[in-house]
C-alpha positions as a Markdown table, in Angstrom:
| # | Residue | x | y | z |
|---|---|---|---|---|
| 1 | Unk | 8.4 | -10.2 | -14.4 |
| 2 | Unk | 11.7 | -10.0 | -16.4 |
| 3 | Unk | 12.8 | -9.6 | -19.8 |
| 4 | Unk | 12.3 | -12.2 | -22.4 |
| 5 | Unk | 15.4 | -13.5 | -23.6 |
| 6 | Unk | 16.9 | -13.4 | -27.0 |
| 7 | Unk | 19.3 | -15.3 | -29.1 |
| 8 | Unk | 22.7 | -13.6 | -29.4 |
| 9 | Unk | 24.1 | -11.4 | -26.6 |
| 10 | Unk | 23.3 | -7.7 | -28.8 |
| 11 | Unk | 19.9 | -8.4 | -28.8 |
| 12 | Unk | 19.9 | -8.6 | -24.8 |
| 13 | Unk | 20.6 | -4.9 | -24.3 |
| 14 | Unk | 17.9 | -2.8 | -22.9 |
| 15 | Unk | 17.1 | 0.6 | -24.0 |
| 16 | Unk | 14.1 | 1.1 | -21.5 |
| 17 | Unk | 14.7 | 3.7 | -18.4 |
| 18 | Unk | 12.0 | 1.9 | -16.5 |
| 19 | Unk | 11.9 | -0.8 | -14.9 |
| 20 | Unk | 9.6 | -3.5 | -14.7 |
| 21 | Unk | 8.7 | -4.4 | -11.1 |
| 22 | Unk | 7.3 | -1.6 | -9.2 |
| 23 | Unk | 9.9 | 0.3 | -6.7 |
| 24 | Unk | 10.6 | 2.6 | -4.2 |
| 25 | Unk | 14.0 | 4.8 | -3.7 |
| 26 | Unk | 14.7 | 7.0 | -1.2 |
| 27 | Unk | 17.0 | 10.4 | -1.2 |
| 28 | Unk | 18.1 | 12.5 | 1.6 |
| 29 | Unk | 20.0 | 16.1 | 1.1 |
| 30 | Unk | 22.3 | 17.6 | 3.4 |
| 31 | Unk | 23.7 | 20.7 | 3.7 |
| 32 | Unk | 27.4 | 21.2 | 4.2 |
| 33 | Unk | 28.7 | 23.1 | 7.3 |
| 34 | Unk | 32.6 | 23.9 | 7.2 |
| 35 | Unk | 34.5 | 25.4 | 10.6 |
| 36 | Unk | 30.9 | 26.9 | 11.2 |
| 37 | Unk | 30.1 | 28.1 | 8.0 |
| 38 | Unk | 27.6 | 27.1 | 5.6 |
| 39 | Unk | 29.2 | 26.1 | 2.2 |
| 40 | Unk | 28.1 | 25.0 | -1.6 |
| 41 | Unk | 29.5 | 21.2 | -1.6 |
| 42 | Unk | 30.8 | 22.0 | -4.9 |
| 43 | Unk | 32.5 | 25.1 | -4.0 |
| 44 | Unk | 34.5 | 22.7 | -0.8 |
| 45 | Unk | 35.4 | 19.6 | -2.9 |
| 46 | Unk | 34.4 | 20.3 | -6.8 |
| 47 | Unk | 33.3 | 17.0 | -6.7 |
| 48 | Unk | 32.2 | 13.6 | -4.6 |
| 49 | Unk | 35.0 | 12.2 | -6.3 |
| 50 | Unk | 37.7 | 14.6 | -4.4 |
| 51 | Unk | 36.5 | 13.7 | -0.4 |
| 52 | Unk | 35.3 | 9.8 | -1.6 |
| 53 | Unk | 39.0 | 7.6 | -1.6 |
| 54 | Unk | 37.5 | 4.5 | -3.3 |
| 55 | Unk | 37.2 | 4.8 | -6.6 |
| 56 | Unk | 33.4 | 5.3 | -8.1 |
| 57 | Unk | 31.6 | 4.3 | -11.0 |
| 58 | Unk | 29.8 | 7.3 | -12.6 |
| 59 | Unk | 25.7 | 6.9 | -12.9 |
| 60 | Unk | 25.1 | 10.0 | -14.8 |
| 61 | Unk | 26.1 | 13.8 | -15.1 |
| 62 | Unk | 27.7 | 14.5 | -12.2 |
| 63 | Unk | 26.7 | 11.9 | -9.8 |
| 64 | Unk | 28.5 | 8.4 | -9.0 |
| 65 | Unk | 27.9 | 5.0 | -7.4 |
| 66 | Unk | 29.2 | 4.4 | -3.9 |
| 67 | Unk | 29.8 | 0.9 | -3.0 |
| 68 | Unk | 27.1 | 0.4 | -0.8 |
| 69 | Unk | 25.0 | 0.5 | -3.8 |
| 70 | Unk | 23.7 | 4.0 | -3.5 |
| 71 | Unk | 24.7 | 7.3 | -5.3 |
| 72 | Unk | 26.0 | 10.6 | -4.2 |
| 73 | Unk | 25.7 | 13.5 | -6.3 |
| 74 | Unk | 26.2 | 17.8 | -5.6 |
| 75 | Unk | 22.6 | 18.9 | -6.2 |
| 76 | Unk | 21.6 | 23.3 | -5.8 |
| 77 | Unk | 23.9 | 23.6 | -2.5 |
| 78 | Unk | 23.1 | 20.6 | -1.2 |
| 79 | Unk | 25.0 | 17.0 | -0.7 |
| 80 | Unk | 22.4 | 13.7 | -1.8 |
| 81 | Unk | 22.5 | 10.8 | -1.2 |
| 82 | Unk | 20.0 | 8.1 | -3.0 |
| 83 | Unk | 19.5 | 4.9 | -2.8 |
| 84 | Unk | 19.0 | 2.2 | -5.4 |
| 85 | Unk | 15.5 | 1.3 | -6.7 |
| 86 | Unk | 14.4 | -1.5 | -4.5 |
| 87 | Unk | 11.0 | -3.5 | -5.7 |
| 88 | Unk | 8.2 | -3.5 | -3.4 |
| 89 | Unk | 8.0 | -6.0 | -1.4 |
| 90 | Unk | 7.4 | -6.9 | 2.1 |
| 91 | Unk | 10.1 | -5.2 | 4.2 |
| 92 | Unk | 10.4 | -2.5 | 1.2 |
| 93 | Unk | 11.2 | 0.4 | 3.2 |
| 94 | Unk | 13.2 | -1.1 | 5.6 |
| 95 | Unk | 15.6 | -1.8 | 3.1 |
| 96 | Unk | 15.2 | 1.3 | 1.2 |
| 97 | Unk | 16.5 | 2.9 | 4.8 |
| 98 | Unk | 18.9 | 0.6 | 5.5 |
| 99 | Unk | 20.6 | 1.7 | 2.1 |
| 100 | Unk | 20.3 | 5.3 | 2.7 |
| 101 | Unk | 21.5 | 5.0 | 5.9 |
| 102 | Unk | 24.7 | 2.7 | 4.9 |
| 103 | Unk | 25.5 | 5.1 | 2.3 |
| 104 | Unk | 25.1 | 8.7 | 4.9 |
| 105 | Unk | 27.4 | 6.4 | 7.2 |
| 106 | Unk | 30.1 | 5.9 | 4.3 |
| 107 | Unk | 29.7 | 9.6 | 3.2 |
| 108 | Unk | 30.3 | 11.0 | 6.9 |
| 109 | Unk | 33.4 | 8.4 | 7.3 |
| 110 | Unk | 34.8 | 9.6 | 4.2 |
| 111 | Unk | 34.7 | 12.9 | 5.3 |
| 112 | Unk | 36.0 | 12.2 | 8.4 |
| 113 | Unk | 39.1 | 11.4 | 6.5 |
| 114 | Unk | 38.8 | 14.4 | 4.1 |
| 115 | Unk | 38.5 | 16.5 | 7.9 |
| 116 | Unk | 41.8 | 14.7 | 9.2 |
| 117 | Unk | 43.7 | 15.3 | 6.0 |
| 118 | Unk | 42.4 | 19.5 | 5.9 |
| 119 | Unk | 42.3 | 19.9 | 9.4 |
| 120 | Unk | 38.8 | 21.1 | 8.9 |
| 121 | Unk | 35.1 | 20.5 | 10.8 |
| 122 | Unk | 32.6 | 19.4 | 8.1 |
| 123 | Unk | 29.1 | 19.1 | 9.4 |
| 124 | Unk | 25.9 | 17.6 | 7.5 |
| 125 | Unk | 23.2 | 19.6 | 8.2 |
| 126 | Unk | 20.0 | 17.5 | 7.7 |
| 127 | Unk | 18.1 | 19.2 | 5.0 |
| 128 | Unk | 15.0 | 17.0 | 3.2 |
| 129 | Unk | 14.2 | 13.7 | 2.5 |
| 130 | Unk | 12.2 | 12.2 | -0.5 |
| 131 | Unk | 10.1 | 9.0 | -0.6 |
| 132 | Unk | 9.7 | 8.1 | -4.3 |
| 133 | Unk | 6.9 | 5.1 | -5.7 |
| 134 | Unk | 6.4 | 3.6 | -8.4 |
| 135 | Unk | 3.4 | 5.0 | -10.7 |
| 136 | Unk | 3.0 | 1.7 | -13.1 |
| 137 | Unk | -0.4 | 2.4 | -14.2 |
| 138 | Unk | -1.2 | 1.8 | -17.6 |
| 139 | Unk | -2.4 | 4.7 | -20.1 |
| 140 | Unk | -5.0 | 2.6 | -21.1 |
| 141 | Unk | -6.0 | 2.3 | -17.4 |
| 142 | Unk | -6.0 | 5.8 | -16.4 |
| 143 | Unk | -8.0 | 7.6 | -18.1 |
| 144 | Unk | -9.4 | 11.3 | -17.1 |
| 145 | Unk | -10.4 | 10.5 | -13.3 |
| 146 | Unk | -6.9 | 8.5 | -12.7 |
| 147 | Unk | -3.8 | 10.6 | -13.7 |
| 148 | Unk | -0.4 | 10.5 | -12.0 |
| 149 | Unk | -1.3 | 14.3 | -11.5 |
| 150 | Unk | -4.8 | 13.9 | -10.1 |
| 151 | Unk | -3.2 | 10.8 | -7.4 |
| 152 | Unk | -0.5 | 13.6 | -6.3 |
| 153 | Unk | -3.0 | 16.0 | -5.5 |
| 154 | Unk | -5.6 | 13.3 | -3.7 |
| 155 | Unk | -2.7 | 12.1 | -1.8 |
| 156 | Unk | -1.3 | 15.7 | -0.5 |
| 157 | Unk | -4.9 | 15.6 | 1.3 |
| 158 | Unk | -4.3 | 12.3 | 2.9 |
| 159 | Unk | -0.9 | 12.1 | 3.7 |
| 160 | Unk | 0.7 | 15.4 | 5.8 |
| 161 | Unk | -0.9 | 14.6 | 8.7 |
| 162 | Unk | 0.5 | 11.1 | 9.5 |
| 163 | Unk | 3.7 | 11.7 | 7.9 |
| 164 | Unk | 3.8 | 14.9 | 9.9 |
| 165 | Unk | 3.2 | 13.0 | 13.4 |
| 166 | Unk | 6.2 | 10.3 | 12.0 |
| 167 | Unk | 8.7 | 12.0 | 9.6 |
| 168 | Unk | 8.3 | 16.3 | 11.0 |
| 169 | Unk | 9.2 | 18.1 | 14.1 |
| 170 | Unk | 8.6 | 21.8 | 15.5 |
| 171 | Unk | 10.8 | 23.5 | 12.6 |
| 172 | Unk | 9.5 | 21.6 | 9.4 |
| 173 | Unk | 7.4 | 23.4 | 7.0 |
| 174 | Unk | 5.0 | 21.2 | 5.0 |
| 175 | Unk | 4.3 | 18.1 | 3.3 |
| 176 | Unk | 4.9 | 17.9 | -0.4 |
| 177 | Unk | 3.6 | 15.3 | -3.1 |
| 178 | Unk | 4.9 | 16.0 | -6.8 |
| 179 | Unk | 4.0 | 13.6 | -9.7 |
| 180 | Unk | 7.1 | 12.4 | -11.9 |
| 181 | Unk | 5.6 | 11.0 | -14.3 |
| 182 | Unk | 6.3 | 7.3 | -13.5 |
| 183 | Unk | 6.2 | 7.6 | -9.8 |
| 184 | Unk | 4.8 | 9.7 | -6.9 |
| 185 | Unk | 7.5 | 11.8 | -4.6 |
| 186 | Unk | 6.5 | 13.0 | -1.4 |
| 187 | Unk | 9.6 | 15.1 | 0.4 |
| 188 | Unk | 9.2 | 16.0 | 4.1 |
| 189 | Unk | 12.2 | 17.5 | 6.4 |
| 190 | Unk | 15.0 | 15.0 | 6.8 |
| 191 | Unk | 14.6 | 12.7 | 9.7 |
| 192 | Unk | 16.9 | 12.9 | 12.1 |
| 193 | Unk | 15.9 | 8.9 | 13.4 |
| 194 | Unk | 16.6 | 5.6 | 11.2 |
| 195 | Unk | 13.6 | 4.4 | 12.9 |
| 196 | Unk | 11.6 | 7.0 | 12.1 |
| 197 | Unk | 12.6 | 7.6 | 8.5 |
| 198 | Unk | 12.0 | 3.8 | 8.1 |
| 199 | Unk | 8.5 | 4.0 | 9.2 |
| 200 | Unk | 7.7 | 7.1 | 7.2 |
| 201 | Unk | 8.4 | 5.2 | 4.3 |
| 202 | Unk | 6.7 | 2.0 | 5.1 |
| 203 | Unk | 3.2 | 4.1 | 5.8 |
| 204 | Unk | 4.4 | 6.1 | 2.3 |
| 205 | Unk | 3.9 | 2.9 | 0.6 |
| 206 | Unk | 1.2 | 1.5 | 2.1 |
| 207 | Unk | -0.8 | 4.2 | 1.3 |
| 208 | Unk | 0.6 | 5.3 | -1.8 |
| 209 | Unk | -0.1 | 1.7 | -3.1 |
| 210 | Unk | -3.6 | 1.3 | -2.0 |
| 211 | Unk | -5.0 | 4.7 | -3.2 |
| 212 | Unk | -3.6 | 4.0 | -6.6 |
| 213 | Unk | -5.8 | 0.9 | -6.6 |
| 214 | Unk | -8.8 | 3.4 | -6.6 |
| 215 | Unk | -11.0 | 3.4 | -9.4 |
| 216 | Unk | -10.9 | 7.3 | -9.2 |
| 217 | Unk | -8.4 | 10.2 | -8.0 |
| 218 | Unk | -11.0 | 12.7 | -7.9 |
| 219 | Unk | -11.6 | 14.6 | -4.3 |
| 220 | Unk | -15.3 | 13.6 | -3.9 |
| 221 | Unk | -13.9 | 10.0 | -3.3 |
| 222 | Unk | -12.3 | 11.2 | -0.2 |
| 223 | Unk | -16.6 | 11.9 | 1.0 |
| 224 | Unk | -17.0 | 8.0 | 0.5 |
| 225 | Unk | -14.7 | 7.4 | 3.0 |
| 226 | Unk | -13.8 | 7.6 | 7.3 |
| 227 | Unk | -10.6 | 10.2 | 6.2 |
| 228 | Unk | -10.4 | 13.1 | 7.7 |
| 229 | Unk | -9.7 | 16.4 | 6.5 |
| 230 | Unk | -9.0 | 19.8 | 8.4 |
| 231 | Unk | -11.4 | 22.5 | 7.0 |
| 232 | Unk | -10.1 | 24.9 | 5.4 |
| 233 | Unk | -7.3 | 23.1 | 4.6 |
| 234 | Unk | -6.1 | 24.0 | 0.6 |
| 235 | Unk | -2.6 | 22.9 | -0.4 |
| 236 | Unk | -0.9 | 25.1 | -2.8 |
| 237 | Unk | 1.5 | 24.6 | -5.8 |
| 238 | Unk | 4.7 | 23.1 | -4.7 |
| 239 | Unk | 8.2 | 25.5 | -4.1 |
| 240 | Unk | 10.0 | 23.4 | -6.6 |
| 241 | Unk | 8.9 | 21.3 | -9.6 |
| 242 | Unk | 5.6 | 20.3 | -10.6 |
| 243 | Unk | 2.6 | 19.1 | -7.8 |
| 244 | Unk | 1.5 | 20.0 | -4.2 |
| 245 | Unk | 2.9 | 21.3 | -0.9 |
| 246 | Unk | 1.0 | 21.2 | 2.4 |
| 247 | Unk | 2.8 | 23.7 | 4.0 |
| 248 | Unk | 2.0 | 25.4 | 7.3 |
| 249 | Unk | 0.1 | 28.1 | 5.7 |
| 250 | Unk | -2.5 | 25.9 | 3.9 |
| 251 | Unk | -3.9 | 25.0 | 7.4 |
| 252 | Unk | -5.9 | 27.4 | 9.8 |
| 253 | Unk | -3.4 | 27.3 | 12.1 |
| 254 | Unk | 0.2 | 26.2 | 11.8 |
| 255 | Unk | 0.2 | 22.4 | 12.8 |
| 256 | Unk | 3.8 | 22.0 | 13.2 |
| 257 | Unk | 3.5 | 24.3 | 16.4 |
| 258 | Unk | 0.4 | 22.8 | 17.9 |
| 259 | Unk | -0.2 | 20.6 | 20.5 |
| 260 | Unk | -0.6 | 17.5 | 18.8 |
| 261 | Unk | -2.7 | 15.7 | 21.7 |
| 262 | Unk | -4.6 | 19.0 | 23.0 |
| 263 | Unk | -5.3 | 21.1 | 20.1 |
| 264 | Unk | -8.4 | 20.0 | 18.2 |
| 265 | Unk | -9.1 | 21.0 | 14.3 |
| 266 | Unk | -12.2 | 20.8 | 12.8 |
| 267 | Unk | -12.6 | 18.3 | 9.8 |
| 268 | Unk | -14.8 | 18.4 | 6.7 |
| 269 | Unk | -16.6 | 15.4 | 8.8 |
| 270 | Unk | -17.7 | 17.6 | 11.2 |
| 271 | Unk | -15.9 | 16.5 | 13.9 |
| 272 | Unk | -12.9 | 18.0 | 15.8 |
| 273 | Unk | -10.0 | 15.9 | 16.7 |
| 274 | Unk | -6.6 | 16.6 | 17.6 |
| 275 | Unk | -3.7 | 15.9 | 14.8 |
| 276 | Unk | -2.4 | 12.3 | 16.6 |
| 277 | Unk | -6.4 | 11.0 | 16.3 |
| 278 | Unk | -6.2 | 12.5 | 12.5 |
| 279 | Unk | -3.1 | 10.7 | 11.9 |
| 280 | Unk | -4.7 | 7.3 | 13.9 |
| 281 | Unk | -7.6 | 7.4 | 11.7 |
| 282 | Unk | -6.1 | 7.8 | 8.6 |
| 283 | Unk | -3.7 | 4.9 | 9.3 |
| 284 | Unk | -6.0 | 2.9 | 10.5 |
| 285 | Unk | -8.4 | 3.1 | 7.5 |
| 286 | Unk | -4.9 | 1.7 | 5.5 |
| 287 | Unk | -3.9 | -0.6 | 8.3 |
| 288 | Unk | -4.1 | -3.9 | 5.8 |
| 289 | Unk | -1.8 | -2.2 | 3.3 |
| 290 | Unk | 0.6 | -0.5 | 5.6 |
| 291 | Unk | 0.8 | -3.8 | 7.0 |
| 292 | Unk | 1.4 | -5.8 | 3.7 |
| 293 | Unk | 5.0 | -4.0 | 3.3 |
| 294 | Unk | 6.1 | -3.7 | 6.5 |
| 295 | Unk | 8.5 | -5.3 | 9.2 |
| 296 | Unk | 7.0 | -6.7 | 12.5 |
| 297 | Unk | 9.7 | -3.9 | 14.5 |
| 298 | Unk | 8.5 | -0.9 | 11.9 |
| 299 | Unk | 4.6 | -2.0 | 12.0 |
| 300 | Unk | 4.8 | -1.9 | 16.2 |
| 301 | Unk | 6.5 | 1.7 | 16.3 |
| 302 | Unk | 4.1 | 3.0 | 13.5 |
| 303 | Unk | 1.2 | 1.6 | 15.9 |
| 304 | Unk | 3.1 | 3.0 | 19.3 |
| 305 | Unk | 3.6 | 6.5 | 17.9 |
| 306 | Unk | 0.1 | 7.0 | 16.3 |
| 307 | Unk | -1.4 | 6.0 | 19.8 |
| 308 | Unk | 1.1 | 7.8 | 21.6 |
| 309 | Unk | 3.1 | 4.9 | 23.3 |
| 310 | Unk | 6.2 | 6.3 | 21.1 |
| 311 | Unk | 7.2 | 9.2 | 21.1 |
| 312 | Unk | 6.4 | 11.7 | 17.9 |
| 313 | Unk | 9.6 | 14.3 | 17.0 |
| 314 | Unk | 6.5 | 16.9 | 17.5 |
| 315 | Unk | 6.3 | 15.7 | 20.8 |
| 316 | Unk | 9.4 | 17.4 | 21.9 |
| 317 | Unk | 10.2 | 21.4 | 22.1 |
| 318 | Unk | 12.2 | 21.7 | 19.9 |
| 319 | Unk | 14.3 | 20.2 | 16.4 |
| 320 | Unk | 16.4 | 17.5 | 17.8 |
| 321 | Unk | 20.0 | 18.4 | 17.7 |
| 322 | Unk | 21.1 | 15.4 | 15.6 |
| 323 | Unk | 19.4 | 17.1 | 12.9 |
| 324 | Unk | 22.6 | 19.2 | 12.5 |
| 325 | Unk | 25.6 | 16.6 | 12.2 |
| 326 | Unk | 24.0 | 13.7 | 10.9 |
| 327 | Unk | 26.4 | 11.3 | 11.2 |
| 328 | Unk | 27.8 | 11.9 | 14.1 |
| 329 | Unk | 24.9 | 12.9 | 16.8 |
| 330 | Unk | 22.7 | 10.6 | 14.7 |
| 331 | Unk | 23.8 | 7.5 | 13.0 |
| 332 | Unk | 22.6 | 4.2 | 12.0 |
| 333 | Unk | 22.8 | 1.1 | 14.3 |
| 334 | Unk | 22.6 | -2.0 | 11.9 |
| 335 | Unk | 18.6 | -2.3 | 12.5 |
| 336 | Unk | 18.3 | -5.1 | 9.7 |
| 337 | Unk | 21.5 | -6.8 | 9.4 |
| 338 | Unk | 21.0 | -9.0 | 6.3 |
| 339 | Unk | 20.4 | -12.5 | 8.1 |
| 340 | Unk | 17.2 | -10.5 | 9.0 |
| 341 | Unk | 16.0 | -9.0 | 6.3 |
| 342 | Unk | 18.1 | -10.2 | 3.0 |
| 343 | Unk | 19.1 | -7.4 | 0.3 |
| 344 | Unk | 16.0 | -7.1 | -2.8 |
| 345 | Unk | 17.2 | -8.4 | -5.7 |
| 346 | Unk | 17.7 | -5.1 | -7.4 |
| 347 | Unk | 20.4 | -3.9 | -4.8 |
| 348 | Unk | 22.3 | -7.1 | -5.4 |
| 349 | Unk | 22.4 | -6.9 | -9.5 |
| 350 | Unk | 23.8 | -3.1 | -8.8 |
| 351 | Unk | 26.1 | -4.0 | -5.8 |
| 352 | Unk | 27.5 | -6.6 | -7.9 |
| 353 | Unk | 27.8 | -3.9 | -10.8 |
| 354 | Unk | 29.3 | -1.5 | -8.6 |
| 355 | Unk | 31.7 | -3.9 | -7.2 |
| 356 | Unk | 33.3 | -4.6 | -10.9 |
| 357 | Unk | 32.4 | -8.4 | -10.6 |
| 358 | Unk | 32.7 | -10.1 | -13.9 |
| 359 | Unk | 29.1 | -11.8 | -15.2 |
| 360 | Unk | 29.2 | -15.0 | -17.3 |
| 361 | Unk | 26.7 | -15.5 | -19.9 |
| 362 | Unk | 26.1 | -17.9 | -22.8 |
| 363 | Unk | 30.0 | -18.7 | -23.2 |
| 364 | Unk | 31.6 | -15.0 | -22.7 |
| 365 | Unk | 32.8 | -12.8 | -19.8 |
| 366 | Unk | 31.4 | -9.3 | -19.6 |
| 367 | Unk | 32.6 | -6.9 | -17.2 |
| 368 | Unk | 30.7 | -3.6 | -15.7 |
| 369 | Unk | 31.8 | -0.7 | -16.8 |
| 370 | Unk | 29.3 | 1.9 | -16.1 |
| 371 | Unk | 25.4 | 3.0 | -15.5 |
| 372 | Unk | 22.9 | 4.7 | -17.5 |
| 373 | Unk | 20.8 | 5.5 | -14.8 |
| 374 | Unk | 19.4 | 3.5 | -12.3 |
| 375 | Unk | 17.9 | 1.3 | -14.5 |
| 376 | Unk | 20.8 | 0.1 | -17.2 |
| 377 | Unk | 24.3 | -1.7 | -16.7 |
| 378 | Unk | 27.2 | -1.1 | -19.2 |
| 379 | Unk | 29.3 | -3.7 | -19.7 |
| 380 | Unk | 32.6 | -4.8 | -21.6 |
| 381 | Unk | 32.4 | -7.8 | -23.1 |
| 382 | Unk | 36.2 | -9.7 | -22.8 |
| 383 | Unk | 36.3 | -11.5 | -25.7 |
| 384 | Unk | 36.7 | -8.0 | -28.2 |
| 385 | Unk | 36.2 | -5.1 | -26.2 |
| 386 | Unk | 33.0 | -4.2 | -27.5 |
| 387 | Unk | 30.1 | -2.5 | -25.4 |
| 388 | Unk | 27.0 | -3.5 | -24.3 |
| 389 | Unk | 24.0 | -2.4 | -22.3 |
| 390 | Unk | 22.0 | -5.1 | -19.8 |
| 391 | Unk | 18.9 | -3.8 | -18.3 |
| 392 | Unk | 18.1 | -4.4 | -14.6 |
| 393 | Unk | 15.1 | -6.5 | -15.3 |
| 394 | Unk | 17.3 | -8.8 | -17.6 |
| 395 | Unk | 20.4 | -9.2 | -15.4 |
| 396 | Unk | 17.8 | -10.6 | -12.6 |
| 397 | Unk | 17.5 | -13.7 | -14.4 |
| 398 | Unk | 21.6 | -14.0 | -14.4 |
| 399 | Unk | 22.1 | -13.0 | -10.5 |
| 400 | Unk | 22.5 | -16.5 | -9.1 |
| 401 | Unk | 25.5 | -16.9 | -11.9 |
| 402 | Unk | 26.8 | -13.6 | -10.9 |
| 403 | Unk | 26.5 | -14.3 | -7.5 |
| 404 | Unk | 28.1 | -18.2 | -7.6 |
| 405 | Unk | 31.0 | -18.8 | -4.9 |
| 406 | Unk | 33.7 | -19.6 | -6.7 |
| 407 | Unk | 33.2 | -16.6 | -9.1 |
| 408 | Unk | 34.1 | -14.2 | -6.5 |
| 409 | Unk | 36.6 | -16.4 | -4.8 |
| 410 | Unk | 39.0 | -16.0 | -8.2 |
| 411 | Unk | 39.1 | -12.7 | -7.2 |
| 412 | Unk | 39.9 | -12.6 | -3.4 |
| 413 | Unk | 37.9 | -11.0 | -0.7 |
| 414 | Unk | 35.8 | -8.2 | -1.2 |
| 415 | Unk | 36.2 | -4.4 | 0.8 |
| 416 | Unk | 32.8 | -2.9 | 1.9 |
| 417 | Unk | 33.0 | 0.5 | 4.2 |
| 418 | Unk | 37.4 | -0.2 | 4.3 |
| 419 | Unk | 36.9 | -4.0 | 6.2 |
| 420 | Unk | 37.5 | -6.9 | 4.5 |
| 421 | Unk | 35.2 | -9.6 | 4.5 |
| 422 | Unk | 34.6 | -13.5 | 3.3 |
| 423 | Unk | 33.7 | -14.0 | -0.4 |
| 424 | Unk | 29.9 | -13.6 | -0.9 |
């Protein structure tokens, strides 16, 4: 659904932060490890803007746009990156890690640079990662069994354990799920595996989406259902912000250690099964919904690990080493070139945004200026300078224009990651 239009181009201008189709974004924080030593980013560089060469358009505060379409920002010691919101969809996550993944890759080259130039060693340490969906639900739908508060603490009992056996590995510490308001975050350790990362998200979703169909987000639905629960098992308040953390404490034992094939935990079911036939059951029960938003490639290696035909990071002895110069030991090999799996219509209205390219509407040329979020576009308009402010949702139903040929072919070839490439 998209914005109704309006007659004369003021009118058009969106002051509304949310968006209208529902979304998922995904952020990853690093931290920043200089000839050995940990370092605050901000206390290296000052800013993104001092290691980044191309020039940026700012989002907000302190954070900017890289051309890939994703932001980079100095967040509490740590480097993030984020990518744009990206509606759900089939294929979702894949193209949610596909954009986080572009934009690590153009961070680390970009610091490759920055190490040449200061004949330095900059390492990013992998640090967390953050799945964020889209909480749409109506107030008038809610009511006082279906808050975004009650749905973050339903889903911190349904969710560590698969993301655990997908996303965690010996070192991690918990699960979280913290309710924004207008979306549900889960964070988890950083993955140190595109693959990986990519299927965390895509079971994320799936669940996430289903259990927000429920008529209820009280506990005692969880007793209507084949879920299983470890006894015993009591999340607590989460580290940071508002909502729910399932760290290694909340369990009888800690499960990031265990044997995830041998060690059996006893569930509120009665039963005792082993974490990987936890994490089986659980995503088999939201099979149909993990399956609506996922690839063929991601839906096969969610399958393989939960039976055990793919290897689990909690499989292994120890933290893989990539986790510490992501990048470098770890890096993204083009799973999802765009021929495969084109790019949502949201990352093209802000890649076009980014990129500067002019927009023609109803007789005038505007150009992009700026951001206001995620969700808002500033523009120039040519004809007398004056400013204006296009909403996501309205600029979709002016992408093909923006998107024509011969628009981009006045202005020559366009640079993505320092190659030039054909007009889009």
């Amino acid at each position: 659904m998209t914005l109704k239009k309006k007659k004369g181009p003021e009118n058009k201008s969106s002051t509304r932060e949310r968006i209208q189709l529902a979304a998922i974004g995904m952020e990853a924080e690093f931290a920043v490890i200089v000839d050995g030593v940990q370092v605050k980013p901000e206390d290296a560089f000052g800013s993104p803007r001092r290691f980044i060469r191309e020039k940026m358009m700012h989002r907000k505060g302190r954070s900017y746009h890289l051309p890939t379409g994703g932001a980079v920002y100095f967040d509490t010691g740590v480097i993030e990156v984020a990518t744009p919101v990206i509606e759900i969809e089939r294929g979702c996550a894949a193209r949610a890690g596909r954009s986080l993944w572009e934009a690590i890759l153009f961070v680390r080259q970009e610091l490759d640079a920055w190490e040449q130039a200061h004949d330095s060693d900059v390492q990013l340490a992998g640090f967390s990662t953050h799945y964020n969906i889209s909480f749409e639900l109506p107030r008038w739908q809610q009511g006082p069994t279906r808050t975004v508060d009650q749905l973050a603490f339903l889903l911190a009992h349904i969710l560590p354990v698969p993301v655990m056996l997908l996303a965690a590995n010996r070192r991690s510490t918990g699960i979280g799920v913290r309710p924004r308001g207008d979306r549900i975050e889960i964070t988890a350790d950083f993955t140190p595996d595109a693959p990986l990362m990519i299927a965390t998200a895509t079971l994320i979703v799936g669940i996430v989406r289903e259990v927000m169909r429920w008529p209820s987000y009280e506990m005692s639905v969880l007793d209507e259902t084949d879920i299983p629960i470890i006894r015993g098992f009591h999340p607590m308040p989460h580290t940071t912000r508002k909502g729910w953390l399932a760290r290694f404490d909340c369990f009888p034992e800690n499960p990031f250690t265990s044997d995830i094939d041998r060690d059996r935990w006893p569930t509120t079911h009665g039963q005792f099964l082993s974490l990987r036939q936890m994490a089986g059951l659980i995503t088999k029960h939201f099979w149909p919904y993990i399956r609506r938003y996922s690839d063929p490639f991601t839906l096969r290696l969610i399958g393989s690990v939960m039976k055990g035909r793919a290897p689990s990071l909690l499989d292994l002895d120890d933290r893989p080493p990539g986790y510490e110069d992501v990048g470098r030991l770890c890096t993204w090999d083009n799973l999802f070139p765009e021929r495969v799996l084109p790019r949502s219509q949201y990352e093209r209205v802000l890649i076009r945004a980014i990129s500067g390219d002019k927009l023609h509407m109803d007789g005038e040329w505007y150009t992009p200026t700026g951001m206001r979020g995620w969700s808002r576009v500033v523009f120039r308009r040519n004809a007398d300078n004056s400013r204006h402010i296009f909403s996501l949702d309205y600029l979709l139903d002016h992408l093909r224009e923006w998107e024509r040929p011969y628009r981009t072919a006045k202005r020559g070839p366009r640079r993505h990651n320092g190659e030039r490439t054909a007009p889009a």
